[in-house]
C-alpha positions as CSV (number, residue, x, y, z in Angstrom):
1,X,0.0,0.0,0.0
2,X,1.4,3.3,-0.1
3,X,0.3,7.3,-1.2
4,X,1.1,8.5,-4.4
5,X,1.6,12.2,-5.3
6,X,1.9,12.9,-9.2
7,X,2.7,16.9,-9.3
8,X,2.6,18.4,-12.9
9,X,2.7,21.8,-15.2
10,X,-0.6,22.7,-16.4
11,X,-1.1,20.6,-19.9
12,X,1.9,18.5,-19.1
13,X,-0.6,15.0,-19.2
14,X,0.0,14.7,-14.8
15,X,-3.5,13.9,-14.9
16,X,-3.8,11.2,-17.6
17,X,-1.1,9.6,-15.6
18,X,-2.6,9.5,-12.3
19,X,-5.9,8.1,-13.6
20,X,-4.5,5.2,-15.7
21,X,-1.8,4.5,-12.8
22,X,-4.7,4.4,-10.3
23,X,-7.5,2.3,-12.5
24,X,-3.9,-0.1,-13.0
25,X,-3.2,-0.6,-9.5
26,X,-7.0,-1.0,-8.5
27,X,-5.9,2.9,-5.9
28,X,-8.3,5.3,-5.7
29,X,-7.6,8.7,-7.8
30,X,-8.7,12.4,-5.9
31,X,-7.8,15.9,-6.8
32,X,-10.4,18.3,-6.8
33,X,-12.9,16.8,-4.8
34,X,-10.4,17.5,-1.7
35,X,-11.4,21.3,-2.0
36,X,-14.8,20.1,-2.3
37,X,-14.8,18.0,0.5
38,X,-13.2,20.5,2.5
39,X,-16.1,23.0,1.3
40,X,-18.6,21.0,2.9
41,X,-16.6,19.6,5.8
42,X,-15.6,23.4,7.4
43,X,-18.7,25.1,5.8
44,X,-16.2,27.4,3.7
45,X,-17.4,28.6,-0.2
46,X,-15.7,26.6,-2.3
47,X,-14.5,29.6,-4.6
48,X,-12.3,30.8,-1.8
49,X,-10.7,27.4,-1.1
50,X,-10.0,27.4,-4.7
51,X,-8.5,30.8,-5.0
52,X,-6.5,29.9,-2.2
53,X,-4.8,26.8,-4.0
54,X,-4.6,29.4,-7.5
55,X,-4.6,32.8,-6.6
56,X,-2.9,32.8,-2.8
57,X,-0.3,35.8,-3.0
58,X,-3.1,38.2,-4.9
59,X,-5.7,37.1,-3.0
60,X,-4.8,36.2,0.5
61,X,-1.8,38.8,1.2
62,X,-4.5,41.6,1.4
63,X,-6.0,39.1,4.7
64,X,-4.0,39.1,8.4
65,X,-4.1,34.5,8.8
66,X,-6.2,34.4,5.4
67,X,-3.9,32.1,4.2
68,X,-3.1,29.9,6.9
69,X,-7.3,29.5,7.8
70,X,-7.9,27.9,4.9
71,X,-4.7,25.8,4.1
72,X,-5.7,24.4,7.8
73,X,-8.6,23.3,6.0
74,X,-7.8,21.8,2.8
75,X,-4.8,20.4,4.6
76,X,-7.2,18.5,6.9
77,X,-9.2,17.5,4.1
78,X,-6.5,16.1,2.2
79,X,-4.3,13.8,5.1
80,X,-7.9,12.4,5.6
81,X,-7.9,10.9,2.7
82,X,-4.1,9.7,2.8
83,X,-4.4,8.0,5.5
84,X,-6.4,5.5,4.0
85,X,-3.5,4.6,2.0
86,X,-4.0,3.5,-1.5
87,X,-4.3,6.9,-3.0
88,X,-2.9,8.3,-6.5
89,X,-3.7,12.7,-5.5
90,X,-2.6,14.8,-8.6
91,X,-3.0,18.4,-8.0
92,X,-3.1,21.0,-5.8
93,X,0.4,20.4,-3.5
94,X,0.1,16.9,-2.1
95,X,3.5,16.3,-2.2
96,X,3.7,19.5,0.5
97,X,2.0,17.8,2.9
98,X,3.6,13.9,3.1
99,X,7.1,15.7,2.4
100,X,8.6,13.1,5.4
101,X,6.2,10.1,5.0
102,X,8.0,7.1,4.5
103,X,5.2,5.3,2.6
104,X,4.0,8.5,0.1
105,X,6.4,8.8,-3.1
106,X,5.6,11.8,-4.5
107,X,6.4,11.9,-8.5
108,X,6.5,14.9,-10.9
109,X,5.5,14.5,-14.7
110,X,7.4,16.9,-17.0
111,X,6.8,17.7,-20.3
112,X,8.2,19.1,-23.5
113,X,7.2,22.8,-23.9
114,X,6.2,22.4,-27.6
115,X,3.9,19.4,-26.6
116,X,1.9,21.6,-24.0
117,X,1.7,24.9,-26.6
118,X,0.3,22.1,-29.2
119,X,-2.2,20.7,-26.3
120,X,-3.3,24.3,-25.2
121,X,-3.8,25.2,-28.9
122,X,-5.6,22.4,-29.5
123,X,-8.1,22.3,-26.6
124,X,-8.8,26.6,-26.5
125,X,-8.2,27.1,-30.0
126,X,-5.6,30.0,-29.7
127,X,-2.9,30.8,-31.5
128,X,0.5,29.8,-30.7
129,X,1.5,32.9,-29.2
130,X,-1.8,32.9,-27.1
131,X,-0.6,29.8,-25.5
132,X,2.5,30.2,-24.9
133,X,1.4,33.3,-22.8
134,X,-1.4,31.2,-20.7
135,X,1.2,28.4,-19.7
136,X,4.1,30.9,-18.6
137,X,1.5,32.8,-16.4
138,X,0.2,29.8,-15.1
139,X,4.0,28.4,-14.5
140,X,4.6,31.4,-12.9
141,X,1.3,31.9,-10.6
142,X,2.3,28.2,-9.6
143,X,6.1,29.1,-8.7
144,X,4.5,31.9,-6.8
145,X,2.1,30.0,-4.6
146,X,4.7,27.1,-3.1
147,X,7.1,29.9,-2.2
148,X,4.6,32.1,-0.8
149,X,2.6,29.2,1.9
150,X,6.0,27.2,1.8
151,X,9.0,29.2,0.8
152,X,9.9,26.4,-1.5
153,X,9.6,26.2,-5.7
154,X,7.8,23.2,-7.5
155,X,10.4,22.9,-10.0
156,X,13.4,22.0,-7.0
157,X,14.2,18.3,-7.6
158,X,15.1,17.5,-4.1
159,X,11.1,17.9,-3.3
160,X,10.7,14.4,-5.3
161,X,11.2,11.0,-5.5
162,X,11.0,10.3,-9.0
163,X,11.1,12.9,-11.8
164,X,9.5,11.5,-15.2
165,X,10.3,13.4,-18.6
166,X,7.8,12.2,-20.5
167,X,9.0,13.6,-23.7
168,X,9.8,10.4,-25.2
169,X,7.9,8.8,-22.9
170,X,3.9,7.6,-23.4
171,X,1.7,8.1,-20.3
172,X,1.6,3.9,-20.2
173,X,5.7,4.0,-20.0
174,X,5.2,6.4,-16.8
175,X,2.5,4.4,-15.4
176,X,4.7,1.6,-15.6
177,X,7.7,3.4,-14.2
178,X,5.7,4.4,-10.8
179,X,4.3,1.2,-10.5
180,X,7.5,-0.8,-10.9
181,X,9.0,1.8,-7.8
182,X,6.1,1.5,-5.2
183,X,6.9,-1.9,-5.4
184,X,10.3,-1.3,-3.3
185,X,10.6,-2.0,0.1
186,X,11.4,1.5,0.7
187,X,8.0,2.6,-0.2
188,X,6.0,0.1,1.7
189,X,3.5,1.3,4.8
190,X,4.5,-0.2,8.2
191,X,3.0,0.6,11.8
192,X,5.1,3.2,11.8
193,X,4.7,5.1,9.0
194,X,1.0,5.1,9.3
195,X,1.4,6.0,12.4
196,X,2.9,8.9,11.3
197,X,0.0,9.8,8.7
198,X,-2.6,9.5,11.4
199,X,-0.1,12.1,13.6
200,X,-0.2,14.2,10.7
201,X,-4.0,14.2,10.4
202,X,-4.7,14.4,14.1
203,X,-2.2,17.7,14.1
204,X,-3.9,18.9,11.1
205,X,-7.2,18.6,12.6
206,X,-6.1,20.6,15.8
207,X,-5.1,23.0,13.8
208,X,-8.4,24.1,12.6
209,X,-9.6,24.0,15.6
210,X,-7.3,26.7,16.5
211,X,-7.2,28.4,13.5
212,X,-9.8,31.2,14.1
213,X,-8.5,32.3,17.2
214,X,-4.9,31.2,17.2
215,X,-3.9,31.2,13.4
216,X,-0.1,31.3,13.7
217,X,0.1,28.6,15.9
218,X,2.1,25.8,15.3
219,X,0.6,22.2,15.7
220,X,2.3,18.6,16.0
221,X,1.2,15.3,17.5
222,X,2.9,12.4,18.3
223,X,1.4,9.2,19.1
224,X,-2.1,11.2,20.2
225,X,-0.1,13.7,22.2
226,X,-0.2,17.3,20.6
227,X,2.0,19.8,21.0
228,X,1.5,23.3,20.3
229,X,3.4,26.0,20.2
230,X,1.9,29.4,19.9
231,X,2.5,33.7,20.4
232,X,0.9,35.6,23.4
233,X,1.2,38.6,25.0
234,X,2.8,38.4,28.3
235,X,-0.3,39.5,29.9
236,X,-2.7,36.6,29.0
237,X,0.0,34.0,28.5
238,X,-1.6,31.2,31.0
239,X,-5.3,32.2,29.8
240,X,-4.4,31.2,26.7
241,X,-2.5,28.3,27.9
242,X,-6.2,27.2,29.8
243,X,-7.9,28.1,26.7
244,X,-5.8,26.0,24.1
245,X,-6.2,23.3,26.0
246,X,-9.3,23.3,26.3
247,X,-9.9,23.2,22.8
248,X,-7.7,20.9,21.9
249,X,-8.7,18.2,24.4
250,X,-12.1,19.1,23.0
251,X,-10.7,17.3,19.3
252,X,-11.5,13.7,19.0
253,X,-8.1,11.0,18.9
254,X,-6.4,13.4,21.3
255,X,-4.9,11.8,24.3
256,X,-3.1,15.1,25.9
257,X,-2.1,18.0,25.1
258,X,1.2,20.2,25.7
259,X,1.2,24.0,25.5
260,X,5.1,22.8,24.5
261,X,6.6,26.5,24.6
262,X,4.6,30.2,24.7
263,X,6.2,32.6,22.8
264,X,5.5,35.6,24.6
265,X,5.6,39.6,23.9
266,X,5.0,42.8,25.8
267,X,2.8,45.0,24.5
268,X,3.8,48.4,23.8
269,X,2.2,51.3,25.0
């Protein structure tokens, strides 16, 4: 079993990839419906979930936590589904959020540049100059959004397992390819590595919890045991203490809670 992330430039055939890998291995394939299920799950408009995963630095840099409120959400939404294992996610940053799982290879599809001006020009219509124009902006508006939640760029190598040029390549020969890798021992799920997913999850969920009131703090669990860190004036630093607790003790799966450090401040008058 393990989780499969297939990352991909807009017309670069990602998707075509993940959907024949998945039906091939009998996994289940997601993408979209993650913002939908977070939609419904956290009672948030769907069209600012997805303007959050496309147009983050114009959108959410004129909001104080905008950004952080609803990655909490779609980040919850998304390690729900992982943890089930058998998934093939192509999209919106999965590979972000498994960066350390031991059991989630997370694959990026690359393709030739004249292939995706032929595949935009023949799916819009436009001219060659026309597409050429859309895929830069939205190779850009992509570079922009990883470094502004994440401060890294989709196109670093070091953020995958397994980089496919599929220039000479047919979407069956990178189907094969991924499938012929999962089946190492290095990718295989053990107790421990699911634990680690369900950590991830349980964290995740805390952090919405949190979110509207405490946005920047900083959420981990271990073993059902969450720590959080979090920034308060000096003033109402063991309120807050009492009150994150409380709150987080209120989220199912968690076993205890640590306020692990308070980063406080002094107001200034």
């Amino acid at each position: 079993m393990a989780i499969i992330t297939i990352s991909r430039g807009s017309h670069s055939r990602g998707k075509e990839v993940a959907e024949k890998l998945a039906k091939k291995l009998g996994y289940e394939c997601i993408s979209r419906e993650v913002v939908l299920e977070a939609s419904e799950e956290f009672n948030i408009p769907e069209v600012m979930l997805l303007q959050a995963i496309h147009n983050a630095p114009s959108v959410f840099g004129r909001f104080i936590y905008g950004k952080e409120r609803y990655l909490a959400f779609i980040e919850a939404a998304l390690l729900k589904q992982f943890r089930k294992n058998n998934i093939v996610y192509h999209g919106f940053a999965g590979h972000f959020f498994v960066k350390n799982v031991p059991h989630a290879i997370k694959v990026r599809i690359l393709a030739d540049m004249e292939q995706r001006i032929r595949a935009v020009m023949e799916k819009d219509g436009s001219t060659r100059k026309e597409a050429i124009k859309f895929l830069e902006r939205l190779d850009e508006e992509r570079v922009k959004w990883s470094q502004y939640f994440y401060g890294m760029d989709t196109r670093d190598p070091l953020l995958y397992d397994l980089i496919i040029n599929i220039k000479k390549l047919s979407t069956d020969n990178a189907v094969d390819i991924i499938e012929s890798t999962i089946g190492l021992d290095t990718f295989k799920t053990t107790p421990e590595s699911q634990q680690f997913v369900d950590d991830l999850y349980l964290a995740a969920v805390v952090k919405v919890s949190l979110v509207d009131k405490h946005p920047g703090a900083e959420v981990s669990a271990k073993d059902g045991v969450v720590y959080v860190n979090v920034r308060v004036p000096e003033i109402l630093k063991e309120e807050i203490k009492r009150e994150v607790e409380s709150i987080v003790k209120s989220v199912p799966g968690v076993k205890d809670v640590k306020v692990h450090k308070m980063f406080s401040f002094q107001y200034e008058v």
